[in-house]
N, C-alpha and C positions, 0 to 999 in steps of 0.2 A: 677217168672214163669219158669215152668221147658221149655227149648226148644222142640219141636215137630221134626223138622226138623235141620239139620245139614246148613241149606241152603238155605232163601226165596231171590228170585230174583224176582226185580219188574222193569217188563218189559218183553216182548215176542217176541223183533225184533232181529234181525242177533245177535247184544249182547246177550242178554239175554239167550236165545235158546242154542248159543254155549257153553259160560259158563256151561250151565245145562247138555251139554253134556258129557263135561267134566269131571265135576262135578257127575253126574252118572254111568259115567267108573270108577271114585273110589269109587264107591258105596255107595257114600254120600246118605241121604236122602233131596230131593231137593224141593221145590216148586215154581213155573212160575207163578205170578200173571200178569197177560194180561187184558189188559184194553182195547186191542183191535182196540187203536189207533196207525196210524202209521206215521212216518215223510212221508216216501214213498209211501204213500195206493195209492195216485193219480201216480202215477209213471205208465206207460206200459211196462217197462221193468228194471231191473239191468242188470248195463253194468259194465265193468272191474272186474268182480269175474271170478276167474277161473274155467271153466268147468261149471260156471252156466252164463255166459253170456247170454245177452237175453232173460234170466229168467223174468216171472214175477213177481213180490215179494210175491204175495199171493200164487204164486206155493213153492215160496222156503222154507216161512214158512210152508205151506204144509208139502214139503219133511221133513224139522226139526224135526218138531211136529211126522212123525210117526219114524222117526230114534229115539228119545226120549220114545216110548214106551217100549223097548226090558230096558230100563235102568230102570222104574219104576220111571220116574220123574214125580210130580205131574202139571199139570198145571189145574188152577185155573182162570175163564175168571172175574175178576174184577176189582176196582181200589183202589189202597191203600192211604190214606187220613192220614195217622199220623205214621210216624213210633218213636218209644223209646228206649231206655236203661231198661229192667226191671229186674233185678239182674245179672244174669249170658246169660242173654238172650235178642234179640230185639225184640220189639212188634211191629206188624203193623196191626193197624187198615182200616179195608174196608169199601170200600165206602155201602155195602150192609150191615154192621152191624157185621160181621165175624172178632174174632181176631185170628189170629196164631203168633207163636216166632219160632225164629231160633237162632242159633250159630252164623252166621255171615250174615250182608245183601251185596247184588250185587244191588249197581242201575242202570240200562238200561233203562235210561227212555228216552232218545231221546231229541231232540231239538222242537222246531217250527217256522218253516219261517214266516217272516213278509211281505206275500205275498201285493205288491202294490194296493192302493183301485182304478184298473181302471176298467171301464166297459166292461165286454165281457174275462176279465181275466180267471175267472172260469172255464167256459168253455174250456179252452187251457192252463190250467194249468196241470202238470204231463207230456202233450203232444209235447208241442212246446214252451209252457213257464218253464221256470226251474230254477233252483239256482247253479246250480254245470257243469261247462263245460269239466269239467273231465268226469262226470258221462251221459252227454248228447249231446255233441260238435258234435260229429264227426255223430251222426245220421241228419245232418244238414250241414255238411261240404260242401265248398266252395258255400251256399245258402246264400242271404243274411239276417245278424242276427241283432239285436237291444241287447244294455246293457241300463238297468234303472236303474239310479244308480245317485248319484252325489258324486262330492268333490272326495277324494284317493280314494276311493271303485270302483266309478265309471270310472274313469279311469284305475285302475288295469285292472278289470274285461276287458273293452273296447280292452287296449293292448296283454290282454291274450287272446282273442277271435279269435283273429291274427292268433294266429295258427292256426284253421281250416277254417276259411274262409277270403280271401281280401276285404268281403263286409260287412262292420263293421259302425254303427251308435248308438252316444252315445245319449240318450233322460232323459234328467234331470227333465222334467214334472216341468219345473220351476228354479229358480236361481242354474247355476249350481254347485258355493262355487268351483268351481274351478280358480287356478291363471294364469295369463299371461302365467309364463313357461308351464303351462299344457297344455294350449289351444295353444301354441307353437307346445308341445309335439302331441300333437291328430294331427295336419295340415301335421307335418312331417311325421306318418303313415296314414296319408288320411282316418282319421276315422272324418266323418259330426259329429256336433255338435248339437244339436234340444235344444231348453231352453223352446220352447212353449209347452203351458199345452197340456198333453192327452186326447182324446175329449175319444175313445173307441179302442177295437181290433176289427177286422175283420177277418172272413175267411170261411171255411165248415167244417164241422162238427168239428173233436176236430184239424183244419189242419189249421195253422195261415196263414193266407195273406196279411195283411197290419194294419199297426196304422197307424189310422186316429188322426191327431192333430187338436187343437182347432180352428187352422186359417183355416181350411179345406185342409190342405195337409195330402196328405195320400203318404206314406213310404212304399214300396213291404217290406215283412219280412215273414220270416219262422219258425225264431225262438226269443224270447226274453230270453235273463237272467236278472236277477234283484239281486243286492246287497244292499237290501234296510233290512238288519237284520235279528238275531234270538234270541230264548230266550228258555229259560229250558220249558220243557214240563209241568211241573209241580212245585209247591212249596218245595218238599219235601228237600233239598238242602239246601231252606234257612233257614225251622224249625228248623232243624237239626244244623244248624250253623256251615255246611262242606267252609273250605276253596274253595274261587275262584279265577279263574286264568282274567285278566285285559278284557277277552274276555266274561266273564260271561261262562267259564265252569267248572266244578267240577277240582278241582286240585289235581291231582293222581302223584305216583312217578311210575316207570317202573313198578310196580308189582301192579299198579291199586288200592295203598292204598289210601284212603284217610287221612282227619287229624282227622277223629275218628277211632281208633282203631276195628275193627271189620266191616266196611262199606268199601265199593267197591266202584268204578264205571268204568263201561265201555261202548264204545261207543263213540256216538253222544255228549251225553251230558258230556265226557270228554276229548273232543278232537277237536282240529282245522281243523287235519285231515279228512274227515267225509264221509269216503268212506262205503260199506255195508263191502267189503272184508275186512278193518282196521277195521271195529265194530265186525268182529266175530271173529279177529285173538286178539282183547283185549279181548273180554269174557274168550276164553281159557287162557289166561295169569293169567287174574282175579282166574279160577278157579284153575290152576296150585297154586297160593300163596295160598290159602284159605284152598288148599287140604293140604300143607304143615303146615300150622301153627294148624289146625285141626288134623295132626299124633302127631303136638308136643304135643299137651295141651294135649292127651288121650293117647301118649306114644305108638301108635300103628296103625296101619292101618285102612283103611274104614271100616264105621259100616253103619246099615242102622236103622231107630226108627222104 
C-alpha cells in the first residue's frame, strides 16, 4: 500500500497534538487519530505547564487543535484497532471501519489509572482525588491529605506528600505489606497508619471532606492520592510486539524510537515521567527524528501528499 500520509499519529493529547505540530512546520503530511479519550478529561485544571498553568485541558487541546490548522494537519476523531507493516507503509485499521497508511507511526496513546474501587470516589475524582502530587499537591497544601496505597508505593507516595502539607495519613484499605522499618519510618514523620477497610468518601459537591472507615471513623481530608497502578491505554503495544520497559511503558531511546523501526512513541505511555509539559516536549522530539529520517529516505526536504 502506497502511504497517504507522511505521518498518522494515534492519539490527540499534549503528545500527540505537539508532534503533529511539529511535524506540520515541516510540512509533512500528518494525520491525529483522537479517540477522544483522555488520561486527564477528569482533571479541572493543568498545572506546572508554562504559561498554560491553570489551563483546563480541554481548553489547551482547544488552543492546539486551532494552532494546527494554519499547518493543514488532519485530525481524524476515532480509534485505531490494529496497526501493521504493509510494504513500504503502516496500516492502521479503525475502529469505524476506515483504513489509512503512513510513513511512519507516533503512538500518543496515554496511560490509565487504576482508580481505587471505593464508594463516592467518582465523584471527587480529577478534583481532590488524584495520582500525581506534582501535578496537584500544592492546590491542597498544608490541608490535610490521605495517600492509598500500600507496601513501597504507598509509603513513597505518603513521604512525598511531606512536602506540601504536615498533615499526611497513609490508608491501606486493608493489609498494609508494609515492614517493621517502614512503620518505623511512617511514626518518625508522624504520618497515621489506617489498615481498616474504606467504608466511602465524603464531602460537597466535587470538594472532599472526610473518609469514612469501616469501624466508623471518619478522617478530615481534602485531598487523596492513590498509588494503587496504571496500564497502557490501549493494546496496540502489545499487538505490535514493541519492547517494554519493567514499568509496563513503551521503550523508546532519546529520540522516541521504538524497537520497530518506523513507530514512535511519546508521552504518557512512554515514560515514567508523566507530566502534560514532558508529553508535549517528547512529541516535538518524536517529530524532530521522524522529520529527519523522512529528508534521508527522500533525499530532500518536506513534501506534502
Amino acid at each position: 500500500m502506497d502511504a497517504r500520509y507522511d505521518v498518522i499519529i494515534v492519539g490527540g493529547g499534549a503528545a500527540g497534538l505537539s508532534a503533529a505540530l511539529m511535524l506540520g512546520r515541516c510540512r509533512r503530511g500528518v494525520l491525529v487519530i483522537d479517540s477522544g479519550r483522555y488520561r486527564n478529561e477528569r482533571a479541572v485544571h493543568v498545572h506546572g505547564y508554562l504559561t498554560r498553568d491553570c489551563t483546563p485541558p480541554d481548553e489547551i487541546r482547544r488552543i492546539a487543535r486551532t494552532e494546527l490548522d494554519r499547518y493543514g494537519v488532519q485530525i481524524q476523531c476515532d480509534t485505531v484497532t490494529h496497526v501493521r507493516r504493509d510494504g513500504n507503509a503502516f496500516t492502521a485499521e479503525l475502529e469505524s471501519g476506515g483504513v489509512c497508511a503512513a510513513r511512519k507511526i507516533v503512538l500518543a496513546t496515554g496511560m490509565v489509572d487504576r482508580v481505587p474501587p471505593i464508594e463516592g470516589i467518582d465523584r471527587f475524582y480529577g478534583s481532590s482525588v488524584h495520582h500525581c502530587p506534582y501535578c496537584d499537591a500544592w492546590e491542597h497544601n498544608d490541608q490535610p491529605m490521605a495517600v492509598y496505597g500500600r507496601g513501597k508505593r504507598g509509603l513513597g507516595l505518603a513521604m512525598s506528600l511531606r512536602t506540601w502539607t504536615p498533615h499526611v495519613v497513609l490508608c491501606t484499605d486493608g493489609p498494609s505489606g508494609l515492614s517493621a522499618a517502614d512503620r518505623t519510618r511512617l511514626a518518625e514523620l508522624r504520618v497515621p497508619l489506617r489498615t481498616v477497610k474504606i467504608a466511602r468518601l465524603e464531602g460537597e459537591d466535587r470538594d472532599l471532606q472526610r473518609i469514612v472507615l469501616a469501624d466508623g471513623e471518619a478522617l478530615e481530608c481534602r485531598a487523596v492520592f492513590f498509588s494503587t497502578g496504571q496500564q497502557q491505554s490501549c493494546g496496540l503495544a502489545a499487538e505490535l510486539g514493541l519492547r517494554m520497559t519493567g514499568r509496563g511503558a513503551i521503550q523508546t531511546d532519546r529520540w522516541e524510537r521504538t524497537s520497530i523501526p518506523g513507530i514512535y512513541a511519546a508521552g504518557d505511555c512512554s515514560r515514567n515521567v508523566q507530566w502534560v509539559v514532558v508529553a508535549a516536549a517528547q512529541g516535538a522530539i518524536a517529530a524532530q527524528a521522524i522529520n529527519r529520517e523522512l529528508e534521508g529516505a527522500s533525499g530532500k526536504g518536506g513534501s506534502r501528499s
